[in-house]
N, C-alpha and C positions, 0 to 999 in steps of 0.2 A: 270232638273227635272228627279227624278229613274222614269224607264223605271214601268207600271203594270206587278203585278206579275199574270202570269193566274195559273188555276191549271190544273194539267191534264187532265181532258177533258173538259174544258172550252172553249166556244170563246166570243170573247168581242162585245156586243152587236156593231149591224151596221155595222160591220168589218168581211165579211165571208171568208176572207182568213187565218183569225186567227182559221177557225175551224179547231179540230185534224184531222180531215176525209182528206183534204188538207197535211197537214205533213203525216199522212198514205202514200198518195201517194206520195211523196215527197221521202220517205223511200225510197218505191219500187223501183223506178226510181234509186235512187243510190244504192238498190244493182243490179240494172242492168248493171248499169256503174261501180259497183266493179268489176261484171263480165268480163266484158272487161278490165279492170285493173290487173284483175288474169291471163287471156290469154295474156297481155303484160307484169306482169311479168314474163311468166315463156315460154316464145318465146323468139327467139333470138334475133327479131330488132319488137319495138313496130309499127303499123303505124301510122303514125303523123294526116293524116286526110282520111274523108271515110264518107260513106252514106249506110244506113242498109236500110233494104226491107221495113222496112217502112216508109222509105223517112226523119228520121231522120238525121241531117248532126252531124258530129264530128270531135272535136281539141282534139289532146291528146298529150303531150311534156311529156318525160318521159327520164330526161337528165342521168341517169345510171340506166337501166335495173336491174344492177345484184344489186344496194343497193333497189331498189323498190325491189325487190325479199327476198332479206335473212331483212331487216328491219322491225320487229315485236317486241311486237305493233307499230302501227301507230297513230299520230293525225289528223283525218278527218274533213275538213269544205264544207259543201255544202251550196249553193244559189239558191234560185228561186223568181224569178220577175213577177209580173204580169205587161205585157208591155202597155205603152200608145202607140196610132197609130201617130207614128213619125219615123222619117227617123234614124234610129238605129245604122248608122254607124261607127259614128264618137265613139261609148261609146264599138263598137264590136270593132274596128280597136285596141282603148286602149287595151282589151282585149288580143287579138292576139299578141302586142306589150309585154305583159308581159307574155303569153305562150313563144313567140320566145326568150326570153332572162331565163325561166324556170332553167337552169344550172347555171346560177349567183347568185339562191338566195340560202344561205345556207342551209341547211337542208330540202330544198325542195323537194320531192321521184316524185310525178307528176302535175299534171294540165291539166287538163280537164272540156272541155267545150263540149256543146251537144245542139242543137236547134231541138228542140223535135218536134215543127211546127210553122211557122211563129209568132213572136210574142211571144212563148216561152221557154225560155233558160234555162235549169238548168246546175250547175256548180260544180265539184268537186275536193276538191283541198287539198293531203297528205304531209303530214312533218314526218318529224323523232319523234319529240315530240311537246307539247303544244307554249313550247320556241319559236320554229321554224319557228313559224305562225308569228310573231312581224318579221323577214326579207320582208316579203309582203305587211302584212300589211301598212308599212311607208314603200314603195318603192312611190317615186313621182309620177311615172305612174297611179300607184295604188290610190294614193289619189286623183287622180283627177279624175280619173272612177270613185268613192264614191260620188264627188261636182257634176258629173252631173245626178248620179242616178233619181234625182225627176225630171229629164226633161224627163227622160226612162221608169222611172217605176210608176203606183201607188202603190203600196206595193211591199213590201222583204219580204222574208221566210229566215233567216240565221241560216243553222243547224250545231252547232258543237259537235262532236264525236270521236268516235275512229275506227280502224279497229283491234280488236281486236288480229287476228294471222298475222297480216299484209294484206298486199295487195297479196298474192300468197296463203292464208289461205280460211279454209274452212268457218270461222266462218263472217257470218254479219255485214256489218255494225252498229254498234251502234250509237241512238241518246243521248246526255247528257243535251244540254239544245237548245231552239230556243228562237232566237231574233225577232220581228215582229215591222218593219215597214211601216209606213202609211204617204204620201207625198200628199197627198189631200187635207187636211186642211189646214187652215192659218199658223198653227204652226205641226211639224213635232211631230208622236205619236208611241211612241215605247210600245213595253208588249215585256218581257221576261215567258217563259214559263221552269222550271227546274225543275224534270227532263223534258226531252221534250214532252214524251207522255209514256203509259204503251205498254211495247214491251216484 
C-alpha cells in the first residue's frame, strides 16, 4: 500500500508525531549535531563518544576525517523514534555494531547517534551521495534493527536531505522529504511528507 501523501503543514489526524512542529524540532536537533559534525570535521582526531552538559550521551564514527571535511555536497538521513518502555538494548547494541564497523561501508563520511534523554534517540547519518545510502541500507545488521524497530518504537520520523556545503560548511542542514511511521496498529501506517516541511 503507497505510503499518504501529507502536505506541508499537515498532520494526519490521531497521529501527533506527524505534526510539522515535531520535524521543526527534529531540524534543530540535526543542525546541532551538524555542529559537532563541523568541529569533527575540521579537528584533527574526531571523538568517538562523550556527554555534553546536558547530560546528552553521543556515538560519533567518523572513519576519514579529511574525506568528511573536503566531501561537499553531502547526502543526509536522519531518524527519530518515539520509544516504547522496554529494555532497548539489544536494537542499541545493533546499533553500535554498525557505527563500529562505519569504514566498511562505502561512501559512508560519518554516523552518528545521540540519546538526547532516556527513551530518545535521534540519529544522523552522511554519504558521499544519495547512491551511498543503498551500502547501509542492505547491510544485514541493518536489516534487522528495521525487523525489530516496532518492538522499540511507536512511531519513526525518517528525514532525508542534504548538507548542502558539506559537513565542514557554513550552510544548513536541508530537509527534502520525511517518511512517517506508525507501529501501533494492526497493520503498519506510513505518510510521506515532500518536501519535508517550508524551511
Amino acid at each position: 500500500m503507497d505510503p499518504i501523501r501529507l502536505h506541508p503543514d499537515e498532520a494526519a489526524s490521531g497521529r501527533p508525531f506527524t505534526d510539522p512542529a515535531r520535524t521543526r524540532d527534529d531540524l534543530a536537533t540535526l543542525r546541532t549535531m551538524q555542529a559537532a559534525l563541523r568541529d569533527a570535521a575540521t579537528g584533527a582526531q574526531p571523538p568517538v563518544r562523550w556527554e555534553d552538559c546536558e547530560g546528552a550521551r553521543h556515538w560519533l564514527a567518523v572513519p576519514d576525517p579529511a574525506r568528511l571535511r573536503e566531501h561537499a555536497p553531502c547526502s543526509a538521513v536522519g531518524f527519530f523514534g518515539q520509544a516504547r518502555v522496554v529494555d532497548h538494548a539489544p536494537i542499541i547494541d545493533l546499533e553500535h555494531e554498525i557505527v563500529g564497523r562505519a569504514a566498511s561501508f562505502a561512501g559512508l563520511l560519518a554516523y552518528y547517534n545521540v540519546e538526547l534523554r532516556p527513551g530518545r534517540h535521534g540519529n544522523l547519518v552522511v554519504f558521499e551521495n544519495a547512491p551511498s545510502r543503498a551500502h547501509v541500507a542492505g547491510d544485514a545488521v541493518h536489516l534487522v534493527a528495521i525487523e525489530r524497530a516496532p518492538l522499540h518504537y511507536h512511531s519513526l520520523r525518517l528525514h532525508v536531505g542534504a548538507l548542502p556545503e558539506g559537513a565542514a560548511g557554513a550552510a544548513p542542514i536541508r530537509l527534502d522529504r520525511t517518511r512517517y511511521m506508525d507501529f501501533d496498529g494492526d497493520e503498519r501506517w506510513e505518510a510521506v511528507r515532500e518536501p519535508a516541511l517550508p524551511q
